[in-house]
N, C-alpha and C positions, 0 to 999 in steps of 0.2 A: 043685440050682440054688437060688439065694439067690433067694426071690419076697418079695411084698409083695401084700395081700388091699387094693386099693385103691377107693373110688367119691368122687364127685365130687356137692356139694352144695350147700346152704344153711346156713350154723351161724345157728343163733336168737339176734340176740342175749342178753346178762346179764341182761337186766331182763324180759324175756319168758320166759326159761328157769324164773329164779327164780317168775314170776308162774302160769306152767303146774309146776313144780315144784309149788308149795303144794297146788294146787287136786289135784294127785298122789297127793300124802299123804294127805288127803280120799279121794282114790275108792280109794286102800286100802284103808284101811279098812273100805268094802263089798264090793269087786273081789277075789277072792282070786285074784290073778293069779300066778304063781310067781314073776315077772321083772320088774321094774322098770327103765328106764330110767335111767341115771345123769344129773341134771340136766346135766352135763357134755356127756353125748352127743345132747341134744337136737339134731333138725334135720331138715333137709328132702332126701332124696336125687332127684338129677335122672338119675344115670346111675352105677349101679353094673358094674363093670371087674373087679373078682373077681383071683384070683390073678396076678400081673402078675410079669414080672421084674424084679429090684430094677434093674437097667441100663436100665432104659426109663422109672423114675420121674420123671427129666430130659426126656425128651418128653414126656410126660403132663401135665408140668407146663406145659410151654410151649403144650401142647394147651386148657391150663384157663385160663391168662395170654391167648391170642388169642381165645379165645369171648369173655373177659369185655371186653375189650377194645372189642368191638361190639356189649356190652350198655350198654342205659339203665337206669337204679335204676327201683322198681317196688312199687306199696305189695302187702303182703300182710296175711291175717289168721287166725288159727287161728279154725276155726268147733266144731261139734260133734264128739263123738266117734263110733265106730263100731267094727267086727271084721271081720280075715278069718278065715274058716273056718265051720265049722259052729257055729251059735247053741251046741250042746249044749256046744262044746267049742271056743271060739275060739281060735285059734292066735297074730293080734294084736291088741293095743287101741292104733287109733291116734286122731287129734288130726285134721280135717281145716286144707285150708289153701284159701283163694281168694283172687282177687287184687281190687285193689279201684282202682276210676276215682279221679282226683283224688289229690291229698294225705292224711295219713296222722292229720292234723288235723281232716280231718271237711268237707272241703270238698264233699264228693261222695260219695254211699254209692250208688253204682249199680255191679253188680258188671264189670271189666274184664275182657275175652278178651284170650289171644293174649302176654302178655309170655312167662309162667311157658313155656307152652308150646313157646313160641320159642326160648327159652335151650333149654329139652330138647334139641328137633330140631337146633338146632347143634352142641350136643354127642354127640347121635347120630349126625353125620354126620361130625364128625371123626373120632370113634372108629372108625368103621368103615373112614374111608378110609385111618386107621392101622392094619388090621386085626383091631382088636376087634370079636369077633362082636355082632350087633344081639341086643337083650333084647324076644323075642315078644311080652314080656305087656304090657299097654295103659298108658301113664303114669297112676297115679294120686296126685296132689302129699298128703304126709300125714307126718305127726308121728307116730311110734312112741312109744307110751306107756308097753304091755306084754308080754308075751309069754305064752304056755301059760296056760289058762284052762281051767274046767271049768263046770259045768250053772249055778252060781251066777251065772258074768257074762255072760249073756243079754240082747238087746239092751234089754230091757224096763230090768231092772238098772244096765246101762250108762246110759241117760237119766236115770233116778230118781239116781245119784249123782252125773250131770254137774250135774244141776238144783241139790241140795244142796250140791255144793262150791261154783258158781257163785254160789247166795244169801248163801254164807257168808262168802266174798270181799265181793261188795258189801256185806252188811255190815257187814266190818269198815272199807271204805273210807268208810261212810257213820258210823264212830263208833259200832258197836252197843253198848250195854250192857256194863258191864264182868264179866266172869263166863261172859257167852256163847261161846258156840264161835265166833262169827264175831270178836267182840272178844279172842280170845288170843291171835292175832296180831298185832295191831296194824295201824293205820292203813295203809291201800296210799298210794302217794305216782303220779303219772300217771308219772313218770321210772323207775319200777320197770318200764315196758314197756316200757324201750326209748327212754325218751323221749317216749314216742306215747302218748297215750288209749286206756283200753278201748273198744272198739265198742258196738254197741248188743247188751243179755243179754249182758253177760261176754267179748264178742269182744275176743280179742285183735291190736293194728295193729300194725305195724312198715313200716318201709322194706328194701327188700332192695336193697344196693349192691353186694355182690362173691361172690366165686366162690371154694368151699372144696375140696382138695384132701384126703380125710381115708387116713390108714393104718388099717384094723382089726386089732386086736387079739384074738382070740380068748382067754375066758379071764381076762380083765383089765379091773377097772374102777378110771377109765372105760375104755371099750373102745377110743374113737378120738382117734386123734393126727393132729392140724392139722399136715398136711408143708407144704401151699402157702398164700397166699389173694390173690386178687388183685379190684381195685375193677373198676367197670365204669369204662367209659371215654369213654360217650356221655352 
């Protein structure tokens, strides 16, 4: 049977990608993680569907077109990093993500319940009423960074290089010294995020308007290919 490894998400936009990309390379450098995300496949999964028959991608899709449909756009922001798995030996390094009141401009920094969540459980509930089994494990909204780790990326670690890439960013956005590590990149421009301002310490804002459809590829980078995407519609 002809399947397709399918889940349904957030793509980060270009300028956020590229913006957490950098800061990527940086925690490399400390992190000896084995796996790297491909800036490509940055993003936010809301509901992964797992091996699907390639004949049902057409519902699926239309499954991902009517959630979005009766969503409202919704600012979000990648906050800190963190690990599953055992500190000795974390299995991911990912990017948290929270959603935030107000505009994406700064009109309001008090953190927002309930959108992120809601798009989830819509789409838990279609899936299942399509017969897709329900995912036991608890939503937790996050940016996959890395994969396979060992005793060096310990969450201690983990903080000490988010700290470092994040000063090194500002920075270079603030014009450091030429010669420094924060000035070999060159200048950040606020449109490199999306459009959106960083947050306060390095956070990253975006608006989230629509709803991604992705195929995984096992094997292949990047790994995921954009079948659908559809805008919200409220």
């Amino acid at each position: 049977m002809n399947v397709c490894r399918l889940f349904i998400g957030l793509a980060l936009p270009d300028g956020v990608s590229r913006r957490l990309a950098a800061r990527m390379e940086r925690l490399a450098g400390r992190l000896p993680f084995a796996r790297w995300t491909h800036p490509a496949d940055l993003h936010v999964t809301l509901l992964f569907l797992g091996e699907t028959p390639a004949g049902r991608v057409e519902e699926v899709s239309r499954m991902v077109r009517e959630t979005a449909a009766g969503a409202a756009p919704f600012t979000l922001e990648l906050t800190e990093p963190g690990t599953f798995g055992p500190p000795s030996a974390p299995r991911v390094l990912w990017c948290g993500v929270a959603e935030r009141s107000g505009t994406a401009e700064g009109e309001a920094d008090r953190p927002a319940q309930g959108a992120l969540s809601a798009l989830h459980a819509a789409l838990c509930a279609r899936a299942e009423a399509a017969g897709f089994p329900r995912d036991p494990r608890p939503f937790r909204p996050h940016v996959t960074l890395a994969r396979a780790g060992n005793a060096a990326c310990g969450p201690a670690a983990v903080a000490a290089a988010w700290r470092e890439a994040v000063a090194a960013e500002e920075g270079a956005a603030h014009g450091a010294p030429a010669g420094t590590a924060a000035a070999s990149r060159g200048p950040l421009r606020s449109a490199d995020a999306g459009s959106l301002p960083p947050g306060p310490s390095g956070l990253l804002v975006w608006r989230a308007d629509r709803l991604t459809l992705f195929r995984s590829h096992l094997g292949r980078r990047p790994s995921y290919e954009r079948l659908s995407e559809y805008r919200f519609g409220r």
